[in-house]
FIKOLZA-1660 file (N, C-alpha, C; in steps of 0.1 Angstrom, whole numbers, plus 5000, padded with zeros to 4 digits):
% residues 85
   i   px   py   pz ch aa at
   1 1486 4488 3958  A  X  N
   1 1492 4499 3951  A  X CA
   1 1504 4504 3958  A  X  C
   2 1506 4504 3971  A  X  N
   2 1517 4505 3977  A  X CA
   2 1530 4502 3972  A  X  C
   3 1530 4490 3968  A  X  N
   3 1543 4486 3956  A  X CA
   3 1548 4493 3950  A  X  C
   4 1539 4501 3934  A  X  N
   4 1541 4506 3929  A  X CA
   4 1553 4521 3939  A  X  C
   5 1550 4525 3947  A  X  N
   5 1556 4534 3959  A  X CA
   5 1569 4532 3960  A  X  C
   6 1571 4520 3959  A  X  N
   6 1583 4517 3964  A  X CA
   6 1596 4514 3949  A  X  C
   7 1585 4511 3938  A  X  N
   7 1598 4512 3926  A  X CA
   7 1603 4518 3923  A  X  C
   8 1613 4516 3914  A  X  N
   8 1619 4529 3908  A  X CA
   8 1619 4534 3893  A  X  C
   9 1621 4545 3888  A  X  N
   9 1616 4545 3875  A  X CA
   9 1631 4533 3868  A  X  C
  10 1626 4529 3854  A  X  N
  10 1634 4527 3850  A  X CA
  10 1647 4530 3841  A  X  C
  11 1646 4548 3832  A  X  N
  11 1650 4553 3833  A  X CA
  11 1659 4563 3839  A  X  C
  12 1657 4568 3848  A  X  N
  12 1664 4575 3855  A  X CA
  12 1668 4571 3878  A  X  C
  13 1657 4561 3875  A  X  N
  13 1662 4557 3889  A  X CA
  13 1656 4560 3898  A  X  C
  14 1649 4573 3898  A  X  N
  14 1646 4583 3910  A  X CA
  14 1631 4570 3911  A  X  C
  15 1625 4573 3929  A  X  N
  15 1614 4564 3933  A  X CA
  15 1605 4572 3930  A  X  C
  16 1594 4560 3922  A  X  N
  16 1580 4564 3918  A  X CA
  16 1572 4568 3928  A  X  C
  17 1577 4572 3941  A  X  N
  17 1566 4572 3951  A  X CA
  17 1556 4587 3944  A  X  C
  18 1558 4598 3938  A  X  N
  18 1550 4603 3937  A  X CA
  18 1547 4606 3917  A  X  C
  19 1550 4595 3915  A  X  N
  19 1545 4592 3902  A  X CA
  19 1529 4595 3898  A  X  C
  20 1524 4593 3884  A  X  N
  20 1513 4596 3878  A  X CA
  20 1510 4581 3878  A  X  C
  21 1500 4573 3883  A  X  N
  21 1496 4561 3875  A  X CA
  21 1483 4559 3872  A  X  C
  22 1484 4556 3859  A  X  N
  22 1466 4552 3852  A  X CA
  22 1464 4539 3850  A  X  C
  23 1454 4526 3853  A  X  N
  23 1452 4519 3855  A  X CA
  23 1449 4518 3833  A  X  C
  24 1454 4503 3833  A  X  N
  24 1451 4502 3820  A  X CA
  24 1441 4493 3818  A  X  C
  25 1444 4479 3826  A  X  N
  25 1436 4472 3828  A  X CA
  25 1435 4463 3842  A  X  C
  26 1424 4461 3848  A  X  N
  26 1428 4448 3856  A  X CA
  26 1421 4437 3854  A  X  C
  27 1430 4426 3861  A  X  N
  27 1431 4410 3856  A  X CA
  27 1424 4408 3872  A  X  C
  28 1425 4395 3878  A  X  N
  28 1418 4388 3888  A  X CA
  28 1434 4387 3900  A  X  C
  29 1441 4388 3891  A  X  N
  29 1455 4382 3899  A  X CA
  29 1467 4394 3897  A  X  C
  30 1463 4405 3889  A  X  N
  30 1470 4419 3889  A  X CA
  30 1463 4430 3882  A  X  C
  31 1470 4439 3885  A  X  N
  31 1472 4451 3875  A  X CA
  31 1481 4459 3869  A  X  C
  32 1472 4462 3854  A  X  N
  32 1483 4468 3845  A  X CA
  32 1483 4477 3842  A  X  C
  33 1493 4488 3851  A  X  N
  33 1493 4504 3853  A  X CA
  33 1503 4509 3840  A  X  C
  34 1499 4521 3838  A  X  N
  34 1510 4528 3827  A  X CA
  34 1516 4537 3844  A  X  C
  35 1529 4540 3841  A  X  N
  35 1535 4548 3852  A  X CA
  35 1540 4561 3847  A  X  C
  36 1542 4576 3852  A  X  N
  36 1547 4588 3846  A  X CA
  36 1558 4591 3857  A  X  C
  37 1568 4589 3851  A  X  N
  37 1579 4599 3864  A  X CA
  37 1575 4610 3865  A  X  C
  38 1575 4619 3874  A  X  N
  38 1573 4632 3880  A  X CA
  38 1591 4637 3876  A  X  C
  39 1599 4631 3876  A  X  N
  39 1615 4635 3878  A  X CA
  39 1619 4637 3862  A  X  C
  40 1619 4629 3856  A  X  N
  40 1622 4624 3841  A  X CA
  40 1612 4625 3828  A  X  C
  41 1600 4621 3836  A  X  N
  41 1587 4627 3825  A  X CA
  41 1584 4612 3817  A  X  C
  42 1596 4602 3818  A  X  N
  42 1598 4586 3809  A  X CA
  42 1581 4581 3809  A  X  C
  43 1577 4574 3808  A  X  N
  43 1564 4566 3806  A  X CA
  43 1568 4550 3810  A  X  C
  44 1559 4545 3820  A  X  N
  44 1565 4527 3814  A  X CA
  44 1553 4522 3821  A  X  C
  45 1549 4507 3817  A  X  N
  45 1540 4501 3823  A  X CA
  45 1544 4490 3830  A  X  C
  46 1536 4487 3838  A  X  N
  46 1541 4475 3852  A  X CA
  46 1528 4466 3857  A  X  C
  47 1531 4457 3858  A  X  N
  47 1523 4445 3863  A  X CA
  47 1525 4445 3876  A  X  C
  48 1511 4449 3884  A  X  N
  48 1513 4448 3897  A  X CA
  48 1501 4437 3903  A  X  C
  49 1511 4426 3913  A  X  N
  49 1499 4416 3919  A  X CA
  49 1488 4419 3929  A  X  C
  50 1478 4418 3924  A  X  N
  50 1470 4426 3937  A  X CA
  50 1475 4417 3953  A  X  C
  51 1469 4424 3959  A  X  N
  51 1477 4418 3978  A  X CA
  51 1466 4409 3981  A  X  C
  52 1451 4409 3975  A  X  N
  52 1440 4403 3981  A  X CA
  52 1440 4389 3978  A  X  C
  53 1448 4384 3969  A  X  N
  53 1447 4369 3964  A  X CA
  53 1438 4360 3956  A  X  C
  54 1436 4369 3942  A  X  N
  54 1427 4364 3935  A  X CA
  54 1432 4350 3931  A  X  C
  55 1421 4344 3921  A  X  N
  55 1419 4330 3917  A  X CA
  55 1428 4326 3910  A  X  C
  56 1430 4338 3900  A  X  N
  56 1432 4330 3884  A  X CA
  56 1449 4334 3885  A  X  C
  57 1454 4323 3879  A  X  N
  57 1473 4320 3875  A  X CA
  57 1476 4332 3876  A  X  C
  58 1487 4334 3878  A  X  N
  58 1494 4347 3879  A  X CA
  58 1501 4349 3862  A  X  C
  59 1508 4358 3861  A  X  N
  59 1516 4359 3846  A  X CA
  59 1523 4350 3848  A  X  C
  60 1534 4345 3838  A  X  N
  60 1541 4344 3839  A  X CA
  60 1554 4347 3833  A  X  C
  61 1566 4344 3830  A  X  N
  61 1575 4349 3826  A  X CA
  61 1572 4350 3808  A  X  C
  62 1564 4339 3805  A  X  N
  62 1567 4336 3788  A  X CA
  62 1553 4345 3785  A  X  C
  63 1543 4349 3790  A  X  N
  63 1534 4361 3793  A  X CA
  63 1536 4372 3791  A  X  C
  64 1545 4375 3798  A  X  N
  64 1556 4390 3797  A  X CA
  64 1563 4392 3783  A  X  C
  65 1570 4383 3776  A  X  N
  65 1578 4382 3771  A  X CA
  65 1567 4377 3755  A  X  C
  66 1560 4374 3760  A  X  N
  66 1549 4375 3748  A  X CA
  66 1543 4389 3744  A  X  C
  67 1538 4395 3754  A  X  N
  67 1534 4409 3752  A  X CA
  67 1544 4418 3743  A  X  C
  68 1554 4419 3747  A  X  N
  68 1567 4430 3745  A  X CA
  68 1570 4423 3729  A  X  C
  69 1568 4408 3729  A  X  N
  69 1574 4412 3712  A  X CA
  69 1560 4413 3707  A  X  C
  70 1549 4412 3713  A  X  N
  70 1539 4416 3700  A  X CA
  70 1543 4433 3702  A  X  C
  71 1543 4440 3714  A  X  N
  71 1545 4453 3716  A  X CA
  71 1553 4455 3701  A  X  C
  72 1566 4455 3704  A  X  N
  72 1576 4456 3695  A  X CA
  72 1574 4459 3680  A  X  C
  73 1563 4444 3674  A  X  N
  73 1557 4448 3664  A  X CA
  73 1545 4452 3661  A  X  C
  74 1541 4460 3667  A  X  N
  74 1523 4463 3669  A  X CA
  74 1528 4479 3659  A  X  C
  75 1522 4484 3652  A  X  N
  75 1521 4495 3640  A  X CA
  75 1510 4502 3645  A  X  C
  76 1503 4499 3646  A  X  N
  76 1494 4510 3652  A  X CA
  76 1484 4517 3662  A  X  C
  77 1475 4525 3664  A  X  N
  77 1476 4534 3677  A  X CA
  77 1477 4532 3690  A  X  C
  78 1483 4532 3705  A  X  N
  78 1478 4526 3711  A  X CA
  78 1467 4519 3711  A  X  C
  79 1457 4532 3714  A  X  N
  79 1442 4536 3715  A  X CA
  79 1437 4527 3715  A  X  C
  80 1438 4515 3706  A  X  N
  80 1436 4501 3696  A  X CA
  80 1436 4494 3707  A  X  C
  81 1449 4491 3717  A  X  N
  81 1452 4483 3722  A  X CA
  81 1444 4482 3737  A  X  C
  82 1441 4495 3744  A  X  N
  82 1433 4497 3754  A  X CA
  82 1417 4499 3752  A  X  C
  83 1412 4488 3766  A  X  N
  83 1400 4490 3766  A  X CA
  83 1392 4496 3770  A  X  C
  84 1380 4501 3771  A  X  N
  84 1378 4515 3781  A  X CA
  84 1363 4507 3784  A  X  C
  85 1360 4510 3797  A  X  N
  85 1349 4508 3800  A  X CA
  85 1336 4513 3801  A  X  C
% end
């Protein structure tokens, strides 16, 4: 989680070090946080690798880029799209 500390938002630039982050999901090989500027208020999510070195493939670029255009066309609520435990 340290990482996350060290980005920057993407909107306005200022460092996430004292950002809001909620865990949306985790994988074996990362996590997928929603992030809240404290400066700008923006929202965004990020794929962070865990440090411990799980098993399974990492993303990869066509992964990423898969997400965002279902994102793109997805119509309805998040809510839908998150899992809760």
């Amino acid at each position: 989680m340290e990482r996350i500390r060290t980005m920057e938002c993407p909107a306005c630039g200022a460092r996430l070090a004292s950002c809001a982050v909620r865990g949306i999901t985790a994988e074996p090989q990362a996590l997928v946080v929603k992030l809240a500027c404290t400066v700008c208020g923006e929202s965004s999510v990020a794929i962070v690798e865990r440090e411990d070195g799980g098993t399974a493939p990492a993303f990869t670029q066509d992964d990423v880029l898969d997400a965002h255009d279902f994102l793109q066309t997805w119509k309805g609520p998040v809510a839908e799209l998150i899992k809760t435990a």
